[in-house]
N, C-alpha and C positions, 0 to 999 in steps of 0.2 A: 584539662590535661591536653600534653600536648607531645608531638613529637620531636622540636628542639624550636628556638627562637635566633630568628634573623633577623641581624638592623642592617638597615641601611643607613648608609652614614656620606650625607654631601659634604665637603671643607671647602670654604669660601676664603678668598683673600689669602691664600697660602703664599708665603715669599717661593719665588721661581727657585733658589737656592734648595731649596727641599721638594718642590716640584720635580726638579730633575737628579736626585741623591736618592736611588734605587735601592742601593745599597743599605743607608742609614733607615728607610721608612721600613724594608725587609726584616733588618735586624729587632728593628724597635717590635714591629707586629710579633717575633718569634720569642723577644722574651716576655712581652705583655702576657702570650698566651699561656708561658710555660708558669709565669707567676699566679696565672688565675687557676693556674690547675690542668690546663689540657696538655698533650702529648703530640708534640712537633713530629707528625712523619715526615716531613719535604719542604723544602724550598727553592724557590723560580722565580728570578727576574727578568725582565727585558726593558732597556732602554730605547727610548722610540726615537728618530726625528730623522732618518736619513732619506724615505720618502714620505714623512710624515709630518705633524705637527711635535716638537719637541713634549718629550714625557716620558712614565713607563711604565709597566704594569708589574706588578709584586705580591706571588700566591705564596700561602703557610696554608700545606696540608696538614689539618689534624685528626687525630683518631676520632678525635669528636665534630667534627667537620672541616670548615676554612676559615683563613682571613686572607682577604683581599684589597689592594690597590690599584688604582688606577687615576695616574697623576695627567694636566692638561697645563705644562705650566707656561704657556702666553696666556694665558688666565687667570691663573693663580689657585687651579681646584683640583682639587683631591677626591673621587668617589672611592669610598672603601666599602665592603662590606665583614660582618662576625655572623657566621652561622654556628651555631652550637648546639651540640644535642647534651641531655647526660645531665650533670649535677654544675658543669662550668657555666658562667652566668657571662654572657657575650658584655653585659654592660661594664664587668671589672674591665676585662680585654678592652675594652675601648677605654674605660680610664688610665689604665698604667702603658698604653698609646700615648695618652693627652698629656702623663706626666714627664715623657720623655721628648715629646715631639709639638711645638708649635701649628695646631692642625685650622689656626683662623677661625673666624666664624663657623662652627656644628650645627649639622641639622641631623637630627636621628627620628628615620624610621622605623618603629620596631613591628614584627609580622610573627605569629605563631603560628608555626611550620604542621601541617595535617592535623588540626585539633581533633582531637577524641570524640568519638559521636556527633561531628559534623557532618550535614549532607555533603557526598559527595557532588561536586559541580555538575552541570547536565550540559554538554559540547548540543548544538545545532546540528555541527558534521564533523564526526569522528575525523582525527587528524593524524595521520602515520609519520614519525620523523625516521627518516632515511628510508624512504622506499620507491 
């Protein structure tokens, strides 16, 4: 048991055309999710390359966590990731992704988020973020 599963998802060989179409990869993630089940709070994009490398990143907040983007397209890659907690299964959301959008060669990592009755980690030296 666990308390939600995250893939991580590399796209290799993605045509630059969809690398930099913000828009369409947004939309695509927002109704993947909403056909697996989950419930769309938000969406945000940004298009990158004015001091940057051409690309852009693209969040769907859901009640049941995220989907995310983030395109490099003088490369041609796509890291996205599906975190989901709850009864929606991140691997549909990443298939009705794939059925809508040409995402190149996949590689999926999947991680199960705080498993039940696992030890907790043991830090060396306690670590404060923001302080």
């Amino acid at each position: 048991m666990h308390k939600g599963r995250h893939l991580l998802i590399d796209c290799w060989d993605v045509e630059r055309d969809l690398c930099l179409d913000d828009k369409r990869v947004l939309s695509a993630m927002s109704r993947a999710a909403e056909r697996a089940g989950a419930t769309v709070i938000s969406q945000v994009r940004y298009k990158f390359g004015h001091d940057s490398p051409p690309g852009f990143a693209a969040v769907i907040m859901l009640d049941e966590s995220h989907c995310s983007a983030h395109s490099y397209a003088d490369l041609g890659l796509i890291a996205m990731d599906v975190f989901t907690c709850g009864s929606t299964n991140p691997r549909t959301v990443l298939r009705y992704i794939q059925e809508e959008l040409d995402l190149g060669t996949v590689t999926v990592r999947e991680f199960k988020r705080f498993p039940v009755g696992a030890a907790r980690p043991v830090l060396a030296e306690a670590v404060s973020v923001g302080k």
